[in-house]
C-alpha positions in Angstrom: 10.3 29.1 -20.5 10.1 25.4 -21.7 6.9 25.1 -19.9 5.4 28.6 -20.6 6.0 27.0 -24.0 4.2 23.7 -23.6 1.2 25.7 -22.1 1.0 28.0 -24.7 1.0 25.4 -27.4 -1.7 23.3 -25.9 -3.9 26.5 -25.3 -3.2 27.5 -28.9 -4.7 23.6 -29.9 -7.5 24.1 -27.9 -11.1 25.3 -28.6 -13.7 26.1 -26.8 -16.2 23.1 -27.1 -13.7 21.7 -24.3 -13.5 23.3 -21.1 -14.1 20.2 -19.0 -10.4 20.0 -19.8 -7.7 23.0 -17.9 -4.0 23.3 -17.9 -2.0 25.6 -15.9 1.7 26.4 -14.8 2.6 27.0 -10.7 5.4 27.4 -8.9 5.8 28.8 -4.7 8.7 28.0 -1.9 8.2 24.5 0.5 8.6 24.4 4.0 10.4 20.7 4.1 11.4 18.7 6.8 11.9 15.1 7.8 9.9 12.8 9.8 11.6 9.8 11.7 10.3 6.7 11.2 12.9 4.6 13.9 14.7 5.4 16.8 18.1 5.6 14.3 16.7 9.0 12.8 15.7 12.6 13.6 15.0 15.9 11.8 16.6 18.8 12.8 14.3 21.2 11.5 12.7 23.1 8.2 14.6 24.2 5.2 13.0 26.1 2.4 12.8 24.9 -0.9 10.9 25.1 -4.2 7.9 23.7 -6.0 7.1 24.4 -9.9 5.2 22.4 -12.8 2.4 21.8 -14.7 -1.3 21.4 -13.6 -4.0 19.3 -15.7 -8.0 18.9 -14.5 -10.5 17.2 -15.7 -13.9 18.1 -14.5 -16.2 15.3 -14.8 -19.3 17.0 -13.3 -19.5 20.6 -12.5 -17.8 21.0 -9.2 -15.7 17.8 -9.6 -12.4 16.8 -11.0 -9.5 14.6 -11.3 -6.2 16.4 -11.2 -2.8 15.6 -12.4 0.3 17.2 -13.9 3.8 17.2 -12.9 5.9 18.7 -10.1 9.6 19.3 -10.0 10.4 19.7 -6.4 13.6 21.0 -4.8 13.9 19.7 -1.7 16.1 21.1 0.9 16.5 19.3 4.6 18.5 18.6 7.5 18.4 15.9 9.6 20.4 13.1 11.9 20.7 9.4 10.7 22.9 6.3 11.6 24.9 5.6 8.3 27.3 2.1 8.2 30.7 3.8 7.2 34.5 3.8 7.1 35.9 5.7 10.1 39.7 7.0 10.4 41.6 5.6 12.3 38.8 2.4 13.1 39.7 -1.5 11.3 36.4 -1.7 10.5 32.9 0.5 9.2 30.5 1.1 12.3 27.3 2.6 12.9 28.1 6.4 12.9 25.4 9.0 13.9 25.4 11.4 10.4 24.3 14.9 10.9 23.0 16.1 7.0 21.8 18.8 5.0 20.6 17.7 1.8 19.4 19.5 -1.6 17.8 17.0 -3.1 15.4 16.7 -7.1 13.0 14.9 -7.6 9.9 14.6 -10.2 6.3 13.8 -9.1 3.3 12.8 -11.1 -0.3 13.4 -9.0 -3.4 11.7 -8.8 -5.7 13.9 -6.8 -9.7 14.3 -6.6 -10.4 18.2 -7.0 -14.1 20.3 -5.6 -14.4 23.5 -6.9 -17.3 25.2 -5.6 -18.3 29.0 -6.1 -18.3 31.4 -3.2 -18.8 34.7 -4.7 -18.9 36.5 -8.0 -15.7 35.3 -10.1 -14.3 33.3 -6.3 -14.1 30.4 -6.1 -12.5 27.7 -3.3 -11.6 24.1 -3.8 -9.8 21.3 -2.2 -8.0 18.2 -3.0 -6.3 14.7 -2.3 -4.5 12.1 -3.6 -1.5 10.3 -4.0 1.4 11.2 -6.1 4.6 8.8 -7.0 7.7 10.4 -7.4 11.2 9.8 -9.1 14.3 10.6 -7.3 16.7 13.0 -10.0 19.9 13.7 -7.2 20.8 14.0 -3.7 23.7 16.2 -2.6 24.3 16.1 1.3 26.4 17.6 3.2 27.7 15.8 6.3 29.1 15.9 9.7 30.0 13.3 12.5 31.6 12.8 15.4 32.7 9.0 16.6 34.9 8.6 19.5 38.0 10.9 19.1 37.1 11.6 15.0 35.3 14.4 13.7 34.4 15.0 10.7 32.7 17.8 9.0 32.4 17.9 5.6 32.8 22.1 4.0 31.1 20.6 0.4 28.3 18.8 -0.9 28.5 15.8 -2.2 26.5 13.2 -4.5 24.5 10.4 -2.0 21.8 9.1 -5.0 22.8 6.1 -4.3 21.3 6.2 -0.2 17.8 7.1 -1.6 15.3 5.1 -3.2 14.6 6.2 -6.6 10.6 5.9 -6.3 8.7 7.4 -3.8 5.1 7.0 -2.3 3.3 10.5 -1.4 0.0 10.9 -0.2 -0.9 15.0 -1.3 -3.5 17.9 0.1 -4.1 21.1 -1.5 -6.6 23.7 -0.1 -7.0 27.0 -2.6 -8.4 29.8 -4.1 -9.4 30.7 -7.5 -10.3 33.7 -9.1 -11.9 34.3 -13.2 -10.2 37.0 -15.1 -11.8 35.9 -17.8 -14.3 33.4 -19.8 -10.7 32.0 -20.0 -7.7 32.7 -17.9 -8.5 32.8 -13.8 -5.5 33.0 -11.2 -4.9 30.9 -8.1 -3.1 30.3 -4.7 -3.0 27.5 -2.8 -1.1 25.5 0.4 -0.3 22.1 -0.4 1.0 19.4 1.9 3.2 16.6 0.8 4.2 13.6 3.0 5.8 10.5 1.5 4.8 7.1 3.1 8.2 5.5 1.8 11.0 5.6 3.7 13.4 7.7 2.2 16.7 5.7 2.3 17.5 2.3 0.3 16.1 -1.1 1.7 20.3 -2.1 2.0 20.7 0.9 4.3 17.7 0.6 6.6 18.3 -2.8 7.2 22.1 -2.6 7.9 21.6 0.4 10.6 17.8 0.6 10.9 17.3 4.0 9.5 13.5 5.5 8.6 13.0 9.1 7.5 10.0 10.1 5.2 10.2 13.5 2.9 7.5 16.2 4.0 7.0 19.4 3.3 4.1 22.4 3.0 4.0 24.3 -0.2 2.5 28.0 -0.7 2.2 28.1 -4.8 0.4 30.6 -7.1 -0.1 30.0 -11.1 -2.5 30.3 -14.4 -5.1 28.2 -15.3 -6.5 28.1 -18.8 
C-alpha cells in the first residue's frame, strides 16, 4: 500500500508537459540460485522467491532511456559451503562442509540503459542493462552438517547477517513487453536476470575457509507504468 501510495502521489504532482519522465510499481516470483565461485562452495539448486518495487525512466530521446527505481528482493537459496566453526565433541573449530537454505532481504538501487521501440499498434518491446548495488537487510539460514561422527541438522532458521557482506555488486538484464491503455497508463511484463559479481560471504570468511558464492536469480515481473 505504501508504494501504491508514493505512486499515486507523484502521478497526482505530475502534468502533462513531462512525459519524458515514468514511474511505475512491479512485483513477480525469482527463480534464485547460487553460483560457486571456489572449489569450497556449491549450489544445490533453485528456490523461488520474490521481486517488488518501484520503476523510474527517463527517456532522453524517443526510444531511449535511463532506468532506475528500487527493488526489494526476497531471496530464497540452498547451497553447500565450508564454514570455520565449533564442533561437539572437537578442542578446536575446523573447516566443516555446511549444507544451507537461506531466506535472505535485501534492497537494490538500478542503473540500467532502456530501448523501447514500437512493434505494433499500442505494443511495444524493449530491453535493458545495467548494474545495480544492493544492501543486505537479513539472512536467516538454516543448516545442516556432518563432521566425522557429529551430525548436526538444524529444525529452525536462524540469523547469519553477519556471514554476508552488506553491499553487493549486480550486473542486471531485462527483456519486456509493453502495452498503452491509455495516453497515460500502459501495462508490462518482463524476465529479468540478476547476477551479483561480489562474493556473497564476508572477506573474514572467504579468507579463513576459501568460500565464493555469488547471488543469481531470473525474475518473471508484471506492473503499471504512468
Amino acid at each position: 500500500m505504501l508504494i501504491i501510495s508514493l505512486v499515486a502521489a507523484i502521478t497526482l504532482g505530475a502534468n502533462a508537459q513531462t512525459r519524458d519522465f515514468r514511474i511505475g510499481i512491479k512485483f513477480g516470483p525469482t527463480f534464485d540460485w547460487a553460483s560457486a565461485g571456489s572449489t569450497a562452495a556449491f549450489s544445490d539448486g533453485v528456490r523461488l522467491g520474490a521481486n517488488m518495487g518501484l520503476v523510474y525512466d527517463y527517456y532522453f530521446a524517443n526510444n531511449f532511456a535511463f532506468s532506475s527505481g528500487a527493488n526489494f528482493k526476497l531471496l530464497r537459496m540452498k547451497y553447500t559451503f565450508t564454514d570455520h566453526r565449533r564442533v561437539e565433541d572437537f578442542l578446536e573449530n575446523a573447516n566443516v562442509s555446511v549444507s544451507r537454505r537461506l531466506n535472505a532481504s535485501n534492497i537494490e538501487i538500478p542503473i540500467k540503459l532502456k530501448g523501447r521501440f514500437d512493434v505494433a499498434n499500442l505494443f511495444f518491446l524493449y530491453v535493458e542493462a545495467g548494474a545495480g548495488l544492493s544492501y543486505n537487510c537479513k539472512d536467516y539460514g538454516k543448516d545442516s552438517y556432518k563432521f566425522y561422527w557429529v551430525e548436526f541438522d538444524g529444525q529452525e532458521y536462524e540469523d547469519c547477517t553477519n556471514q554476508y557482506r552488506p553491499l553487493q555488486l549486480s550486473m542486471v538484464f531485462g527483456l519486456g513487453a509493453e502495452y498503452e491503455i491509455n495516453n497515460n497508463f500502459s501495462a508490462f511484463a518482463q524476465v529479468t536476470f540478476d547476477h551479483s559479481f561480489s562474493n556473497a560471504f564476508v572477506s573474514s570468511l572467504e579468507k579463513q575457509t576459501g568460500s565464493i558464492l555469488r547471488n543469481n536469480f531470473v525474475g518473471l515481473e508484471f506492473g503499471i507504468m504512468y
